[in-house]
C-alpha positions, 0 to 999 in steps of 0.5 A, spaced: 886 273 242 882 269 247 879 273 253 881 271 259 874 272 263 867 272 260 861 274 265 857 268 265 850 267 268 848 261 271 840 261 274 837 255 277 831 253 273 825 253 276 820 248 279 814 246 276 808 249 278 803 246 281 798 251 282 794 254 275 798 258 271 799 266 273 794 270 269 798 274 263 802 280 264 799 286 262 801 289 255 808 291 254 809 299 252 812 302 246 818 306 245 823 302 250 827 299 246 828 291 244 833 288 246 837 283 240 836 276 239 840 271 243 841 263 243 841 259 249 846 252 250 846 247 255 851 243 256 852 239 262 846 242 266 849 249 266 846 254 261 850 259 257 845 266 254 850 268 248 848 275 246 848 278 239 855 280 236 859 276 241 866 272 237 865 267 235 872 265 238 869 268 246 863 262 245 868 256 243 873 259 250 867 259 255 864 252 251 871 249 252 871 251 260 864 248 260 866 243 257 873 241 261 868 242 268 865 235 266 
C-alpha cells in the first residue's frame, strides 16, 4: 500500500558566491553518530533526498507526484 503522504523537503539552491570561499569548518567530533547514506534526484527543479531504508514503492508514489506536477 501506498502512503498517502510522504514528508518531503524542497530547499532553494544557493546563488553562487561571489566572494573567496569560507574558510574550512573546523574538524567534526567523534562519538556523534553518522547518519546513513542518502541519494538526491532532481526532477523537474525540485529535489527529493531519499534516506536509507525508504520502499522502493514510497519513492515510485513521490516520483510520480513530481512527475504529474510538470
Amino acid at each position: 500500500m501506498i502512503p498517502a503522504f510522504v514528508p518531503a523537503v524542497v530547499a532553494p539552491e544557493p546563488a553562487p558566491a561571489s566572494e573567496a570561499p569560507a574558510p574550512p569548518s573546523p574538524p567534526k567530533r567523534r562519538g556523534r553518530q553518522r547518519r546513513a547514506a542518502a541519494i538526491e534526484i532532481e526532477v523537474a527543479g525540485a529535489r527529493v533526498t531519499i534516506e536509507s531504508g525508504v520502499s522502493p514503492a514510497t519513492i515510485t508514489a513521490v516520483l510520480s507526484a513530481l512527475k504529474a506536477g510538470l
